[in-house]
CHARMM internal coordinates of N, CA and C (Angstrom, degrees):
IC EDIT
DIST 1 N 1 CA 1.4497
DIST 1 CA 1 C 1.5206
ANGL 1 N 1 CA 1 C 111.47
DIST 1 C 2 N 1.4843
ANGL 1 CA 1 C 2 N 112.62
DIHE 1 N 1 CA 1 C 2 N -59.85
DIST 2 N 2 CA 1.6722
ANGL 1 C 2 N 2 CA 106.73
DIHE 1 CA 1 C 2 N 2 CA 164.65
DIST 2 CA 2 C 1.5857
ANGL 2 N 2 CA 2 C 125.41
DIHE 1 C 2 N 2 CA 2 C -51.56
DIST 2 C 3 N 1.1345
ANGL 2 CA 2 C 3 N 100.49
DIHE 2 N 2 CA 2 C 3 N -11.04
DIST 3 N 3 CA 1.7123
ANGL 2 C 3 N 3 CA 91.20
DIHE 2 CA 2 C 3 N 3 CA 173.20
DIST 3 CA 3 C 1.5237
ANGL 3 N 3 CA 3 C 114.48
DIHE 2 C 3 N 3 CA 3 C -87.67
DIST 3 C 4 N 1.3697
ANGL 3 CA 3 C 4 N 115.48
DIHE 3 N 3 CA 3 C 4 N -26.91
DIST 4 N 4 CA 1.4612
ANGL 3 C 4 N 4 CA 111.77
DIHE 3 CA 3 C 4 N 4 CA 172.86
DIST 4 CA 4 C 0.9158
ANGL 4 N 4 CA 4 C 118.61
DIHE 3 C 4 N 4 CA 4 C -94.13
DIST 4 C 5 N 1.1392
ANGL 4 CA 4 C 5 N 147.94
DIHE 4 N 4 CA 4 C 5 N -34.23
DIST 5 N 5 CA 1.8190
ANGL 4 C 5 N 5 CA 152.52
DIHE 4 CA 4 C 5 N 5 CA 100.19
DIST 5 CA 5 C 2.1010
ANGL 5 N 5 CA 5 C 82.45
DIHE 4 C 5 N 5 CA 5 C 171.53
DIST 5 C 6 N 1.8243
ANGL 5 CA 5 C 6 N 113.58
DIHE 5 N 5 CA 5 C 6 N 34.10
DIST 6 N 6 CA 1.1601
ANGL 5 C 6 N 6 CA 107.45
DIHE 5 CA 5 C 6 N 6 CA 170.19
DIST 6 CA 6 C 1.6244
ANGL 6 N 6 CA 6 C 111.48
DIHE 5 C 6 N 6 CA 6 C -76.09
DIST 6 C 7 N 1.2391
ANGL 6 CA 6 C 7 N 117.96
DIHE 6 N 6 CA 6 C 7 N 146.00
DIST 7 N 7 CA 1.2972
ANGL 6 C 7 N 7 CA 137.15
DIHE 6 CA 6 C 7 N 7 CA 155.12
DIST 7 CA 7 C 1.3167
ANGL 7 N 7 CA 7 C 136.29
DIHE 6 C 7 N 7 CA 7 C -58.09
DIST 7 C 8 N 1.1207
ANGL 7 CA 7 C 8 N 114.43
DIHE 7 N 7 CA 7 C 8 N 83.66
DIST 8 N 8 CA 1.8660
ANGL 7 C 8 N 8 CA 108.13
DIHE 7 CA 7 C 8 N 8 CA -155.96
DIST 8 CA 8 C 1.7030
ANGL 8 N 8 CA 8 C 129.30
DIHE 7 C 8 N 8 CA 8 C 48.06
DIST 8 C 9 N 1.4420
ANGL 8 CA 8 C 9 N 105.17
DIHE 8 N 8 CA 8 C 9 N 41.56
DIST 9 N 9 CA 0.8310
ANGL 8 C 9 N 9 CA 128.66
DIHE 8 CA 8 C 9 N 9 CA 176.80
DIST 9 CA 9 C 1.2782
ANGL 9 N 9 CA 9 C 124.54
DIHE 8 C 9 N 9 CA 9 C -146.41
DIST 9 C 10 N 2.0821
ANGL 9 CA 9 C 10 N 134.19
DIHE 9 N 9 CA 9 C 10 N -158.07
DIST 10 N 10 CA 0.9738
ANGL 9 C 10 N 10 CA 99.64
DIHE 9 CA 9 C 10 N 10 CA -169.94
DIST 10 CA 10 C 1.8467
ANGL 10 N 10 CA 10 C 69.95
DIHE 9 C 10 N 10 CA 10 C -164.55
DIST 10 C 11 N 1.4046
ANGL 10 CA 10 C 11 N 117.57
DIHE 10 N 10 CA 10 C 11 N 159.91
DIST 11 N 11 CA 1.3489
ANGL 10 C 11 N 11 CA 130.49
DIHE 10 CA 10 C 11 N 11 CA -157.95
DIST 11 CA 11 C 1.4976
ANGL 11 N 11 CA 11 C 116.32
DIHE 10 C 11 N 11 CA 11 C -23.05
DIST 11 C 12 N 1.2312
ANGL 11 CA 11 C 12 N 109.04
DIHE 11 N 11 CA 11 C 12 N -61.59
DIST 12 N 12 CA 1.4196
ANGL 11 C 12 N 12 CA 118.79
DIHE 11 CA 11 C 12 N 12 CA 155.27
DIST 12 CA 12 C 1.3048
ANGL 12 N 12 CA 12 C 154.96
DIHE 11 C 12 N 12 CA 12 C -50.35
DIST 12 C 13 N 1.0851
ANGL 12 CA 12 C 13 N 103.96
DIHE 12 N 12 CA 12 C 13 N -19.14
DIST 13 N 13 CA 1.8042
ANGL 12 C 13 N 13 CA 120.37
DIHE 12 CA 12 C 13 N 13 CA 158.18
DIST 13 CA 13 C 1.9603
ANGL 13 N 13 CA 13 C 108.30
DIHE 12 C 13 N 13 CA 13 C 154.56
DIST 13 C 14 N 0.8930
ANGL 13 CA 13 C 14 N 88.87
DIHE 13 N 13 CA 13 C 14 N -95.08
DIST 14 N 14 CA 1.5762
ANGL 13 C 14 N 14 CA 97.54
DIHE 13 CA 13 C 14 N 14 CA -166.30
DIST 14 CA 14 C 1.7143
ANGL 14 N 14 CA 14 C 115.07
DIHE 13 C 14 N 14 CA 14 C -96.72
DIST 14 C 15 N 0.6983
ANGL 14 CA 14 C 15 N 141.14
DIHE 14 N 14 CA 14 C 15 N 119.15
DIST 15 N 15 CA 1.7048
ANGL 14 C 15 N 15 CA 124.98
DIHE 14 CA 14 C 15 N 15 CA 170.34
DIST 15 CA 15 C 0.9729
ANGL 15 N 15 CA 15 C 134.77
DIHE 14 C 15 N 15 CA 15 C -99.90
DIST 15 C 16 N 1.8166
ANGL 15 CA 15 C 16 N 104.11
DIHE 15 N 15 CA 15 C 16 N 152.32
DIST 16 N 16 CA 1.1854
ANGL 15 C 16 N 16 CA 117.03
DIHE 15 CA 15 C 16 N 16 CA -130.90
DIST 16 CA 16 C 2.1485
ANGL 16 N 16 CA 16 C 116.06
DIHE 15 C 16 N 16 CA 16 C -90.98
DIST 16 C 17 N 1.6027
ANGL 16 CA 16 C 17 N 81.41
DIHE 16 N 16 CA 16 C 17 N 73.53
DIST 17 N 17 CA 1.3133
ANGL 16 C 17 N 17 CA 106.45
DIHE 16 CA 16 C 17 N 17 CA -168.00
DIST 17 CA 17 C 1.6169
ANGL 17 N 17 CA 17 C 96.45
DIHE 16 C 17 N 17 CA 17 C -98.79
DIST 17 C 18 N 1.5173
ANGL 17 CA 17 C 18 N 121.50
DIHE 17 N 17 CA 17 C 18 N 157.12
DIST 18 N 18 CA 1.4383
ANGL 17 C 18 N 18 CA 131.36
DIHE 17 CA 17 C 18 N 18 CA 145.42
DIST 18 CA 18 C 1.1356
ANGL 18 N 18 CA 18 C 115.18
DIHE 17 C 18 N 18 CA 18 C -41.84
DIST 18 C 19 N 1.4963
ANGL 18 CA 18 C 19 N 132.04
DIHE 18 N 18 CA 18 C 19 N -62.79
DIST 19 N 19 CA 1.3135
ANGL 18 C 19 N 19 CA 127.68
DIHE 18 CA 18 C 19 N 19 CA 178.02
DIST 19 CA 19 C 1.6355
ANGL 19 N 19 CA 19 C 126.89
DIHE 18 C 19 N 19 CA 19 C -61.07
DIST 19 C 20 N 1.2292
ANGL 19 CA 19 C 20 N 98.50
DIHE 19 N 19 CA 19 C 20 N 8.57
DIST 20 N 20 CA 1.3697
ANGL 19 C 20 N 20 CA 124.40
DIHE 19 CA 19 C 20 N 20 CA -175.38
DIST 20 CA 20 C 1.4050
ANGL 20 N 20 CA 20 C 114.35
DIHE 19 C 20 N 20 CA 20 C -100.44
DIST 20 C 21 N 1.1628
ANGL 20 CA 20 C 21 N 144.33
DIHE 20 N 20 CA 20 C 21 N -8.11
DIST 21 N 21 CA 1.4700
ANGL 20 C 21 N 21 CA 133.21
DIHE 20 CA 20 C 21 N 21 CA -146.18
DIST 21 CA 21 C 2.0324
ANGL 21 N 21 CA 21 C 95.59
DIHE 20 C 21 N 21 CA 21 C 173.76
DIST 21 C 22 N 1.8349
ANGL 21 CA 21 C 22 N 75.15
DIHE 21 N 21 CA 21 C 22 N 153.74
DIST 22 N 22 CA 1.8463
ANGL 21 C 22 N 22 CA 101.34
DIHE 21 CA 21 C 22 N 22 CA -158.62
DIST 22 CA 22 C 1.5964
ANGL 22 N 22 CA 22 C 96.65
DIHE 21 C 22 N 22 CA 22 C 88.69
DIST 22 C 23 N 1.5124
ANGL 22 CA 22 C 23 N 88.83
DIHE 22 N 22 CA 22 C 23 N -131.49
DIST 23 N 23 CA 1.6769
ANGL 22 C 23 N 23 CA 110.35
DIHE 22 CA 22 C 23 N 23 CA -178.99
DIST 23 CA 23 C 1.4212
ANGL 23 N 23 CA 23 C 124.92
DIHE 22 C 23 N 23 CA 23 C -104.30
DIST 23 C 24 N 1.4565
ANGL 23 CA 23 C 24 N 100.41
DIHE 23 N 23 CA 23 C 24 N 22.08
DIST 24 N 24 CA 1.6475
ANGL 23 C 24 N 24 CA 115.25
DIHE 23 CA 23 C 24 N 24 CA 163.19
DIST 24 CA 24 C 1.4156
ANGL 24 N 24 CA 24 C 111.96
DIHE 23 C 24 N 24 CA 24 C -83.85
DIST 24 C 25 N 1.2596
ANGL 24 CA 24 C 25 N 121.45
DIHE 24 N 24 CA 24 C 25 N -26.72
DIST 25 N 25 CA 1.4777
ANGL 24 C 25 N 25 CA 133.25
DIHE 24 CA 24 C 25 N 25 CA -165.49
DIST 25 CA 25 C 1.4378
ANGL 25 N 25 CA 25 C 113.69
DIHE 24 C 25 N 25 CA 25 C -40.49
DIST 25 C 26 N 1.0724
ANGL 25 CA 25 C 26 N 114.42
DIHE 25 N 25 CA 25 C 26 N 135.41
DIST 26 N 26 CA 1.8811
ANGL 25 C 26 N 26 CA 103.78
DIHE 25 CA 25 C 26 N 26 CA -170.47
DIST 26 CA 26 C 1.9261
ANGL 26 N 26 CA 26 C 81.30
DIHE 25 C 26 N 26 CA 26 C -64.34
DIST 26 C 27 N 1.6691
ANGL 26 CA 26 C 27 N 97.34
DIHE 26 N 26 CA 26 C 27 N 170.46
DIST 27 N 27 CA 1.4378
ANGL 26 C 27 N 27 CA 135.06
DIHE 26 CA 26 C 27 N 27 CA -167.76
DIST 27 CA 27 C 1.4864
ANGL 27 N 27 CA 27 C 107.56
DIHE 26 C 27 N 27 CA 27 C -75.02
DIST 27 C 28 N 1.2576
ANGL 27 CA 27 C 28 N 141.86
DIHE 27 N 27 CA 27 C 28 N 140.25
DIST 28 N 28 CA 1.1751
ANGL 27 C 28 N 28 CA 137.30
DIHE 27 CA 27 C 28 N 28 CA 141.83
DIST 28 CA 28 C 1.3415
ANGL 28 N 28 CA 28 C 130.06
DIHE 27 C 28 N 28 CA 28 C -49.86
DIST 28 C 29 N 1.7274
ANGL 28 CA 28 C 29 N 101.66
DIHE 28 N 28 CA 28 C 29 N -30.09
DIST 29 N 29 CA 1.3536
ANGL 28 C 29 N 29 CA 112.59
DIHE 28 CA 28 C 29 N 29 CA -172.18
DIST 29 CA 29 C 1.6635
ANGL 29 N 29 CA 29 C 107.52
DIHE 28 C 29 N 29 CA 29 C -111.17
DIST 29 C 30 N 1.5887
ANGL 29 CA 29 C 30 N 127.73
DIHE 29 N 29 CA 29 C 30 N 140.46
DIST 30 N 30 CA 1.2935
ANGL 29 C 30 N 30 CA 130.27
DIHE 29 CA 29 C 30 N 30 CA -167.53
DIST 30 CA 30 C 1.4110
ANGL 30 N 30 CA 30 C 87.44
DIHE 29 C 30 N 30 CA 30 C -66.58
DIST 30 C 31 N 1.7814
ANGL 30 CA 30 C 31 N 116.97
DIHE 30 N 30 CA 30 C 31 N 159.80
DIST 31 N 31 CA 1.3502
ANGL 30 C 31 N 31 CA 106.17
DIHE 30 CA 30 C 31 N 31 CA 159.61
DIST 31 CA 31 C 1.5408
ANGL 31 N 31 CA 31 C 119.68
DIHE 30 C 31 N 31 CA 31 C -110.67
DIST 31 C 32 N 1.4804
ANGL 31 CA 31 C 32 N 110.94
DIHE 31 N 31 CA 31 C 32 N 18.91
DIST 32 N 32 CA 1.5466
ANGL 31 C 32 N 32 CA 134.10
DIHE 31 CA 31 C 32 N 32 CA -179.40
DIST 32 CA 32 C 1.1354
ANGL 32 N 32 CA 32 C 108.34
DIHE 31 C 32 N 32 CA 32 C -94.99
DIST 32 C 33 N 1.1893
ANGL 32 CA 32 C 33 N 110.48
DIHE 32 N 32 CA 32 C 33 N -56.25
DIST 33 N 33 CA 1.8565
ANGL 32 C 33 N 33 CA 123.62
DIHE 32 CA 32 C 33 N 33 CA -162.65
DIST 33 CA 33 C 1.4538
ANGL 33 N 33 CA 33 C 94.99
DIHE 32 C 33 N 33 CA 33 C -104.91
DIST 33 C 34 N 1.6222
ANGL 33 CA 33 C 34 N 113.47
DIHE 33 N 33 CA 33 C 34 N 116.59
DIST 34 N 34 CA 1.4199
ANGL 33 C 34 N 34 CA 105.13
DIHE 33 CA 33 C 34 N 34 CA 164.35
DIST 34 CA 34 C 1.7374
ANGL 34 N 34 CA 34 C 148.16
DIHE 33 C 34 N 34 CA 34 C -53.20
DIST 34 C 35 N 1.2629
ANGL 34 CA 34 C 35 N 93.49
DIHE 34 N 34 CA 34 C 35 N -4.29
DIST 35 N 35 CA 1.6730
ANGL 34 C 35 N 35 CA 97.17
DIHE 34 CA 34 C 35 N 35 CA -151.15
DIST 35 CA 35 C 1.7746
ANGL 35 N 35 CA 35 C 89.90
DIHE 34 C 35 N 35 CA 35 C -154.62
DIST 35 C 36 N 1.3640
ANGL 35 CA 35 C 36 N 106.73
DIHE 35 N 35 CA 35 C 36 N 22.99
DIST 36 N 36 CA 1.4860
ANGL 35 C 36 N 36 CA 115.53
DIHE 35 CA 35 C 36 N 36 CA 156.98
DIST 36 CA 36 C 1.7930
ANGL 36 N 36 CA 36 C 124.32
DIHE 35 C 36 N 36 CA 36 C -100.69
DIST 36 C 37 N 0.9339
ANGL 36 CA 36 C 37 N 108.10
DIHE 36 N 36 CA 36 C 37 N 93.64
DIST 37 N 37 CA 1.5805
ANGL 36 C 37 N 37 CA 122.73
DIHE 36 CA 36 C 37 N 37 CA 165.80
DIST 37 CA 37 C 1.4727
ANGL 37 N 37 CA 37 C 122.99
DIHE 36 C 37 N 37 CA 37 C -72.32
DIST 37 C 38 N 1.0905
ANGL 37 CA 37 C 38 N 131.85
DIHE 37 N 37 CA 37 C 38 N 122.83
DIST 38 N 38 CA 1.5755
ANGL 37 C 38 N 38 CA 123.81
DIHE 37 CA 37 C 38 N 38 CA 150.78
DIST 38 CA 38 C 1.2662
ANGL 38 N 38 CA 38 C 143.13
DIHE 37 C 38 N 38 CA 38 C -80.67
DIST 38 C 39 N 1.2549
ANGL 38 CA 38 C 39 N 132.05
DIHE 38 N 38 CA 38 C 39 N 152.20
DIST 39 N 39 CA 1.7738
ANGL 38 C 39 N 39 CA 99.31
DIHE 38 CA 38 C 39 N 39 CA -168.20
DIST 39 CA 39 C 2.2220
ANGL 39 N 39 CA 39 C 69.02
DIHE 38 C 39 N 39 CA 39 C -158.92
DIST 39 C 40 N 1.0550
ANGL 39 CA 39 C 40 N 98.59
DIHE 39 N 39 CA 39 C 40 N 147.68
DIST 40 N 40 CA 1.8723
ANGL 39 C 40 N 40 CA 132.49
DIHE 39 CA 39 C 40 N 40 CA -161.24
DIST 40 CA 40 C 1.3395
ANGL 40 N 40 CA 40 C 114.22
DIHE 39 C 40 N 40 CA 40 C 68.56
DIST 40 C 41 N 1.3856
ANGL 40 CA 40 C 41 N 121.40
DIHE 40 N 40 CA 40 C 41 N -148.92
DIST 41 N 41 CA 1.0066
ANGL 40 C 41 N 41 CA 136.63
DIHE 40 CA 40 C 41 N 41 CA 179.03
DIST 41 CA 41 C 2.3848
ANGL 41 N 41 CA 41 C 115.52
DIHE 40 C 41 N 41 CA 41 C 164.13
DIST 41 C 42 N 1.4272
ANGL 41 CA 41 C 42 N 98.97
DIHE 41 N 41 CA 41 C 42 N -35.44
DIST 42 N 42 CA 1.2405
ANGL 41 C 42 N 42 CA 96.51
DIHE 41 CA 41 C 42 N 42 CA 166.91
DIST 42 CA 42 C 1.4033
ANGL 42 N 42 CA 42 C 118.94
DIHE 41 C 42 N 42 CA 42 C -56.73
DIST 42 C 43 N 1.0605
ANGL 42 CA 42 C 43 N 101.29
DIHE 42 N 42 CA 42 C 43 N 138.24
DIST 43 N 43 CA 2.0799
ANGL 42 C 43 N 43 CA 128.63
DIHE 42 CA 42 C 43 N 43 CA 160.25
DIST 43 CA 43 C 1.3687
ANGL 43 N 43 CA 43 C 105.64
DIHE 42 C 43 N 43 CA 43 C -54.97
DIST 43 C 44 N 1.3116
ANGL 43 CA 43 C 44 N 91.37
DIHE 43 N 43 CA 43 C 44 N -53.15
DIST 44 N 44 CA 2.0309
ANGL 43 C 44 N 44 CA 103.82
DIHE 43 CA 43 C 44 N 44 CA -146.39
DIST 44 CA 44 C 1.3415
ANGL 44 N 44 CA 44 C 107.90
DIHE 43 C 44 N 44 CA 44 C -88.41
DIST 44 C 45 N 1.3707
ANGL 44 CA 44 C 45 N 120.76
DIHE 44 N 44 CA 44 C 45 N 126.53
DIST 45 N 45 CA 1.5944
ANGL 44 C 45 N 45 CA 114.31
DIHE 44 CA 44 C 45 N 45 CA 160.55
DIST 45 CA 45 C 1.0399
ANGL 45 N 45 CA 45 C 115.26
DIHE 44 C 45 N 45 CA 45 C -74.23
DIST 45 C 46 N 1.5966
ANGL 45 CA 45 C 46 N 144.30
DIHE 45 N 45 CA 45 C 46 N 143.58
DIST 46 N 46 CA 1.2457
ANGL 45 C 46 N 46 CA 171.64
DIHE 45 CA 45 C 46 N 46 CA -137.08
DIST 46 CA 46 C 1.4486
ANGL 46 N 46 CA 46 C 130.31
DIHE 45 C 46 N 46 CA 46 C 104.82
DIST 46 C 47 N 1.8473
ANGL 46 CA 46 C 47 N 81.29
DIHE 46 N 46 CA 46 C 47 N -81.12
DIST 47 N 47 CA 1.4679
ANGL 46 C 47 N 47 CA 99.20
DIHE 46 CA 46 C 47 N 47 CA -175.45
DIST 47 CA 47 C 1.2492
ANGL 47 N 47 CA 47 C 97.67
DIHE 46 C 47 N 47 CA 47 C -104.95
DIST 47 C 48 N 1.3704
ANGL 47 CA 47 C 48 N 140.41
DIHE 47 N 47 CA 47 C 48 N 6.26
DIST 48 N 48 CA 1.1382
ANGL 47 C 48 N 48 CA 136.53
DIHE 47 CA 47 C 48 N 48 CA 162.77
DIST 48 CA 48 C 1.7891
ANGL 48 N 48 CA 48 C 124.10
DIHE 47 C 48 N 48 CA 48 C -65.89
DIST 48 C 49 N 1.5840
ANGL 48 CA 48 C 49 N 89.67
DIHE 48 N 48 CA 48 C 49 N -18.53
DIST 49 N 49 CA 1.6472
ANGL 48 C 49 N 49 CA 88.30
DIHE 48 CA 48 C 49 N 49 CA -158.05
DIST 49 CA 49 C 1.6117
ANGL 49 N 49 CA 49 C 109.75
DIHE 48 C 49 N 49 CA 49 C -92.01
DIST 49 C 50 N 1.1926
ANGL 49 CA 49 C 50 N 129.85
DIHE 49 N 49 CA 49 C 50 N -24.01
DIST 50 N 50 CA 1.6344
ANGL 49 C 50 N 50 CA 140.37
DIHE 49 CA 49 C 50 N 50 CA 146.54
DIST 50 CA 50 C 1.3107
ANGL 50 N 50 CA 50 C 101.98
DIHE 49 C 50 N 50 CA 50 C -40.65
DIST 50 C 51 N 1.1831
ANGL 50 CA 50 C 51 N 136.63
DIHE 50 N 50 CA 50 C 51 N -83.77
DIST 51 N 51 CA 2.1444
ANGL 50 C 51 N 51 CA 133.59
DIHE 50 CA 50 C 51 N 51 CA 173.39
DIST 51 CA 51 C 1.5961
ANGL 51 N 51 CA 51 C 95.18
DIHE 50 C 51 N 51 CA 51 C -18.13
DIST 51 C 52 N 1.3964
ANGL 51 CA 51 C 52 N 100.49
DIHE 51 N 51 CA 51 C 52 N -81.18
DIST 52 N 52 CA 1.5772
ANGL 51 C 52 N 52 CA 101.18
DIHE 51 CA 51 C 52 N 52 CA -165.80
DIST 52 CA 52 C 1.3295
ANGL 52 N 52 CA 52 C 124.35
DIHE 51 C 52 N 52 CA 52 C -55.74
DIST 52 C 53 N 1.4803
ANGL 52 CA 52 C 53 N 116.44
DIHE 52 N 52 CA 52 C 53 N -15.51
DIST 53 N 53 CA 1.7952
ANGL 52 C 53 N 53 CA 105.39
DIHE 52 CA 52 C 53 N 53 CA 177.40
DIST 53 CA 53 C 1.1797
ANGL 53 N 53 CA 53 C 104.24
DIHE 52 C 53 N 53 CA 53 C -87.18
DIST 53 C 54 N 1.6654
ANGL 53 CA 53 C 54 N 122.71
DIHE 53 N 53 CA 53 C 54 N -29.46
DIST 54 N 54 CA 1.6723
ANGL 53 C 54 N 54 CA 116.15
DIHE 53 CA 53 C 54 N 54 CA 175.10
DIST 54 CA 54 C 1.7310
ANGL 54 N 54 CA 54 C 99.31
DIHE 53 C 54 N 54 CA 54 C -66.85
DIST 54 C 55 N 1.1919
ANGL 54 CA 54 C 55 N 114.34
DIHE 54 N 54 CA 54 C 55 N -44.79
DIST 55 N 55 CA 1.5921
ANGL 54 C 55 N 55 CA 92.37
DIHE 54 CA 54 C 55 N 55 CA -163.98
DIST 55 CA 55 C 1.3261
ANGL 55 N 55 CA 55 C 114.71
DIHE 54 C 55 N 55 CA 55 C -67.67
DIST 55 C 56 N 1.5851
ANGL 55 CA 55 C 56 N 124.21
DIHE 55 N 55 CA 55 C 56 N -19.48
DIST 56 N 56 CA 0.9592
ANGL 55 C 56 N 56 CA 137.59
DIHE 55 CA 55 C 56 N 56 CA 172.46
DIST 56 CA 56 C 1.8217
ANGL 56 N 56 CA 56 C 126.71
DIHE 55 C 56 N 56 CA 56 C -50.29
DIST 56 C 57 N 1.7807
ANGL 56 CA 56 C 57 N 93.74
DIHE 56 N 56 CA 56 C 57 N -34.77
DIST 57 N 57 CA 1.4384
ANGL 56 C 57 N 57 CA 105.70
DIHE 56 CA 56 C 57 N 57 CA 177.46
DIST 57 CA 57 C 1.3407
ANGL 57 N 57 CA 57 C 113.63
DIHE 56 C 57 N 57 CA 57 C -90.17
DIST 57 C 58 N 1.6060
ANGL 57 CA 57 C 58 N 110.85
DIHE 57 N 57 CA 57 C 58 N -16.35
DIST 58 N 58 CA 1.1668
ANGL 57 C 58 N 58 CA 112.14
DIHE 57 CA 57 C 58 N 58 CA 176.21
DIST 58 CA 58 C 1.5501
ANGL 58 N 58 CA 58 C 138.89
DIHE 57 C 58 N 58 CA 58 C -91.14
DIST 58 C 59 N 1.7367
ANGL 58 CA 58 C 59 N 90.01
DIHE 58 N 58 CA 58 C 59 N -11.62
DIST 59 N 59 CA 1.4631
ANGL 58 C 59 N 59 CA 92.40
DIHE 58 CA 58 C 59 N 59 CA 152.75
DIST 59 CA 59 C 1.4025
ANGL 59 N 59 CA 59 C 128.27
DIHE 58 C 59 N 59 CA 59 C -93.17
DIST 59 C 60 N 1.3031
ANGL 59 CA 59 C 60 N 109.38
DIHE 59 N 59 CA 59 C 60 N -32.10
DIST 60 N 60 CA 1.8239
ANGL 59 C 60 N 60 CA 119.28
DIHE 59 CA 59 C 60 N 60 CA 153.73
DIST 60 CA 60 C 1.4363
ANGL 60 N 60 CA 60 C 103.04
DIHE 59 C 60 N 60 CA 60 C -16.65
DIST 60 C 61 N 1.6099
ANGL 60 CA 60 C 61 N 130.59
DIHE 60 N 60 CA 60 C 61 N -82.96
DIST 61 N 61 CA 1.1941
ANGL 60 C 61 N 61 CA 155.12
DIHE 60 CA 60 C 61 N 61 CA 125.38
DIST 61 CA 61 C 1.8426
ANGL 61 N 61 CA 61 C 105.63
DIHE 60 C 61 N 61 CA 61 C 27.81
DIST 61 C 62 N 0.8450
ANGL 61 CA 61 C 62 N 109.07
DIHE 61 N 61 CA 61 C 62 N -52.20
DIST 62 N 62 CA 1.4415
ANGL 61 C 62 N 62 CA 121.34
DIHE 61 CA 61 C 62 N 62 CA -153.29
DIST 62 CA 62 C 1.8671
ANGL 62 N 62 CA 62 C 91.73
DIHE 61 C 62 N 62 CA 62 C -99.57
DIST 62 C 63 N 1.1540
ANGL 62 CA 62 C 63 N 92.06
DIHE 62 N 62 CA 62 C 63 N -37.64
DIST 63 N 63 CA 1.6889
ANGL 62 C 63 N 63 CA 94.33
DIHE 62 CA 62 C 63 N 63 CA -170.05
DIST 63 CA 63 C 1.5973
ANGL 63 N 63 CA 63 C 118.17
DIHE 62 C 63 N 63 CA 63 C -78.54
DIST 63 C 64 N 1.5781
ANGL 63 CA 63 C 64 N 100.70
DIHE 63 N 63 CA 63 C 64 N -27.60
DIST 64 N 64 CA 1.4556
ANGL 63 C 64 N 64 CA 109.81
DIHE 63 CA 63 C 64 N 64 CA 174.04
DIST 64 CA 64 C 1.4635
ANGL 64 N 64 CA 64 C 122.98
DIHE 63 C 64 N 64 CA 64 C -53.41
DIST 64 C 65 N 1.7845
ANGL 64 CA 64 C 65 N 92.56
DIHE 64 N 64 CA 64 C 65 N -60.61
DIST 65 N 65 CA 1.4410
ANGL 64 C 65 N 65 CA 119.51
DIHE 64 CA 64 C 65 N 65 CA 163.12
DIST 65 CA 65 C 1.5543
ANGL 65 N 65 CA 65 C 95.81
DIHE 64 C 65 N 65 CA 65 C -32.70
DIST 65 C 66 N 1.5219
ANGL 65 CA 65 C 66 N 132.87
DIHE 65 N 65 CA 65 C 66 N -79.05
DIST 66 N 66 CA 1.0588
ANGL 65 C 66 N 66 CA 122.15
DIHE 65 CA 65 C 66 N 66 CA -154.10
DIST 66 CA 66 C 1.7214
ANGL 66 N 66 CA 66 C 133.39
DIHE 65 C 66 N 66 CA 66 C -64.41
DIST 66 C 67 N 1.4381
ANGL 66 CA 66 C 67 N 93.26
DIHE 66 N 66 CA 66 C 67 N -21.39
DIST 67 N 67 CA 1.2226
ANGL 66 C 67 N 67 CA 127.98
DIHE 66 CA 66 C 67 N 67 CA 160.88
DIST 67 CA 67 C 1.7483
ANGL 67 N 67 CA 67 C 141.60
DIHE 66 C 67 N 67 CA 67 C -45.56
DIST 67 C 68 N 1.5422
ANGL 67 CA 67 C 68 N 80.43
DIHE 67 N 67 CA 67 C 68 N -22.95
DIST 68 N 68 CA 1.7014
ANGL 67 C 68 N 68 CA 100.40
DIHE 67 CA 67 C 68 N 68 CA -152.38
DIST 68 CA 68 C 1.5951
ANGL 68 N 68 CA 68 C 98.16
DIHE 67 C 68 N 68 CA 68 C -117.35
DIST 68 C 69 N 1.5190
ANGL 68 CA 68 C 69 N 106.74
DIHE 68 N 68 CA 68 C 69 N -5.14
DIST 69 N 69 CA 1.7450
ANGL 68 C 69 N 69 CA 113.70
DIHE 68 CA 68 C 69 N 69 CA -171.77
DIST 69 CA 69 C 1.2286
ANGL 69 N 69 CA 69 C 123.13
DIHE 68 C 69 N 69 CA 69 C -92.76
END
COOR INIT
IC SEED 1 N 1 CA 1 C
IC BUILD
C-alpha cells in the first residue's frame, strides 16, 4: 500500500478484500465534509486510467443527484 501511496488498497484500485466489495465498498461521498466527493482511485497509469474516467463520471453522477435535493 505505501508503495503506491493507495489507501487500503493496492496499485490497481481497491483490494480484493471482503471489506472491500458489495456494499462494504468505501463511499464515494466523504462522511465528514459534506460536499466532498471522490472520483478514481488507481496508482498506475495505463490500465488505471479507464477505472478512473468511469469513476470519475460516477461520482459527477452522484454529485448532481446531490445537488439537485
Amino acid at each position: 500500500m505505501t508503495d503506491y501511496n493507495s489507501y487500503k488498497g493496492n496499485a490497481y484500485g481497491l483490494a480484493n478484500t471482503l471489506l472491500q466489495t458489495a456494499n462494504l465498498k468505501p463511499s464515494l461521498k466523504n462522511k465528514q465534509i459534506d460536499n466532498l466527493f471522490y472520483a478514481g482511485q488507481l496508482t498506475v497509469p495505463g490500465p488505471g486510467v479507464p477505472p478512473s474516467i468511469i469513476s470519475g463520471n460516477v461520482a459527477a453522477q452522484q454529485l448532481i443527484k446531490y445537488l439537485k435535493r
